[in-house]
C-alpha positions as CSV (number, residue, x, y, z in Angstrom):
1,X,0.1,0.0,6.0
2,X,2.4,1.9,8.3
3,X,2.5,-1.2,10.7
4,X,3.5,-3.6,7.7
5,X,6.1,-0.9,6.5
6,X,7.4,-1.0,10.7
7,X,6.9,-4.9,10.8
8,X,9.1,-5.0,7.6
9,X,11.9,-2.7,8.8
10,X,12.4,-4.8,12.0
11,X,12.4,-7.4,9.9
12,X,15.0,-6.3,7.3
13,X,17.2,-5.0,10.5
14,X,17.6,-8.1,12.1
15,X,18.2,-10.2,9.0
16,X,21.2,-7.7,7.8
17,X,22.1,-7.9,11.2
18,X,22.5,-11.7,10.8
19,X,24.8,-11.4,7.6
20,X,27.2,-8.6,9.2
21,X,27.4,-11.1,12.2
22,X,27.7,-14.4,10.7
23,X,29.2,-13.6,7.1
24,X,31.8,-10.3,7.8
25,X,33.4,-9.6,5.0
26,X,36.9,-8.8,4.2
27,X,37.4,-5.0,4.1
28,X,40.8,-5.2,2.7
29,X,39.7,-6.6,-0.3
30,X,37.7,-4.1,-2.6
31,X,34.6,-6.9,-2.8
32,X,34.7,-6.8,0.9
33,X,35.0,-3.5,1.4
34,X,31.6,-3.0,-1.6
35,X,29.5,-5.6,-0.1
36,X,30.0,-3.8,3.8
37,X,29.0,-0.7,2.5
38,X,26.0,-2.2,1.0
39,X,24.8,-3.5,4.1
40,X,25.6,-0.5,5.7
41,X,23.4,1.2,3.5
42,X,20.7,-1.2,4.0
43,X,21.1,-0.8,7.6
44,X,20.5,2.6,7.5
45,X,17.4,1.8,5.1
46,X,15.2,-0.1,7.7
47,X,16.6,2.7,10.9
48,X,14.8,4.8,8.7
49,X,12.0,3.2,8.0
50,X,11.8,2.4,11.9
51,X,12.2,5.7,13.2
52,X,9.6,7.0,10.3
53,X,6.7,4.4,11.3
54,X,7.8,5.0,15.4
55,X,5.2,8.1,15.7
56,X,2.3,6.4,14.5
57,X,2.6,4.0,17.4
58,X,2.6,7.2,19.8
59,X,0.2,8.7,17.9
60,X,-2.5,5.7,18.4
61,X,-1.3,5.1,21.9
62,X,-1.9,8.8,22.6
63,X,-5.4,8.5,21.1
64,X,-6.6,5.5,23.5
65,X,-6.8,7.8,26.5
Protein backbone atom coordinates (compact mmCIF):
# COMPACT_ATOMS: atom_id res chain seq x y z
CA UNK A 1 0.00 0.00 0.00
CA UNK A 2 2.82 2.44 0.92
CA UNK A 3 4.46 1.90 -2.53
CA UNK A 4 1.08 2.69 -4.40
CA UNK A 5 0.53 5.77 -1.96
CA UNK A 6 4.70 6.72 -3.14
CA UNK A 7 3.97 5.73 -6.81
CA UNK A 8 0.89 8.05 -6.55
CA UNK A 9 2.62 11.05 -5.09
CA UNK A 10 5.29 11.03 -7.82
CA UNK A 11 2.71 10.83 -9.89
CA UNK A 12 0.55 13.70 -8.75
CA UNK A 13 4.01 15.84 -8.42
CA UNK A 14 4.94 15.67 -11.84
CA UNK A 15 1.45 16.16 -13.29
CA UNK A 16 1.00 19.56 -11.08
CA UNK A 17 4.27 20.26 -12.17
CA UNK A 18 3.11 20.07 -15.84
CA UNK A 19 0.16 22.60 -15.23
CA UNK A 20 2.41 25.28 -13.23
CA UNK A 21 4.81 24.89 -16.35
CA UNK A 22 2.58 24.87 -19.25
CA UNK A 23 -0.64 26.73 -17.92
CA UNK A 24 0.86 29.67 -15.32
CA UNK A 25 -1.69 31.60 -14.29
CA UNK A 26 -2.13 35.22 -13.95
CA UNK A 27 -1.39 36.24 -10.27
CA UNK A 28 -2.71 39.72 -10.74
CA UNK A 29 -5.97 38.57 -11.24
CA UNK A 30 -7.73 37.17 -8.10
CA UNK A 31 -8.61 33.70 -10.22
CA UNK A 32 -5.02 33.55 -10.92
CA UNK A 33 -3.82 34.26 -7.87
CA UNK A 34 -6.73 31.27 -6.24
CA UNK A 35 -5.89 28.67 -8.76
CA UNK A 36 -1.74 29.16 -7.92
CA UNK A 37 -2.31 28.68 -4.50
CA UNK A 38 -4.27 25.62 -5.11
CA UNK A 39 -1.55 24.08 -6.88
CA UNK A 40 0.68 25.12 -4.42
CA UNK A 41 -1.24 23.42 -2.01
CA UNK A 42 -1.30 20.38 -3.98
CA UNK A 43 2.23 20.47 -4.41
CA UNK A 44 2.90 20.38 -1.03
CA UNK A 45 0.25 17.44 -0.78
CA UNK A 46 2.25 14.82 -2.87
CA UNK A 47 6.10 16.30 -0.98
CA UNK A 48 4.34 14.99 1.73
CA UNK A 49 3.21 12.06 0.82
CA UNK A 50 6.82 11.47 -0.75
CA UNK A 51 8.76 12.24 2.11
CA UNK A 52 6.18 10.05 4.40
CA UNK A 53 6.43 6.79 2.13
CA UNK A 54 10.58 7.69 1.60
CA UNK A 55 11.43 5.49 5.02
CA UNK A 56 9.83 2.52 4.01
CA UNK A 57 12.14 2.23 1.05
CA UNK A 58 15.19 2.55 3.64
CA UNK A 59 13.58 0.49 5.88
CA UNK A 60 13.31 -2.66 3.31
CA UNK A 61 16.65 -1.80 1.83
CA UNK A 62 18.02 -1.90 5.32
CA UNK A 63 16.39 -5.23 5.91
CA UNK A 64 18.05 -7.05 2.71
CA UNK A 65 21.47 -7.16 4.34
Amino acid sequence: MKMFSFIFSVIAFLGIGSYIVLDFPDLKDSNGLIYFLLLFVLVLMSLTGIFLNMPFFHRSSSNKR
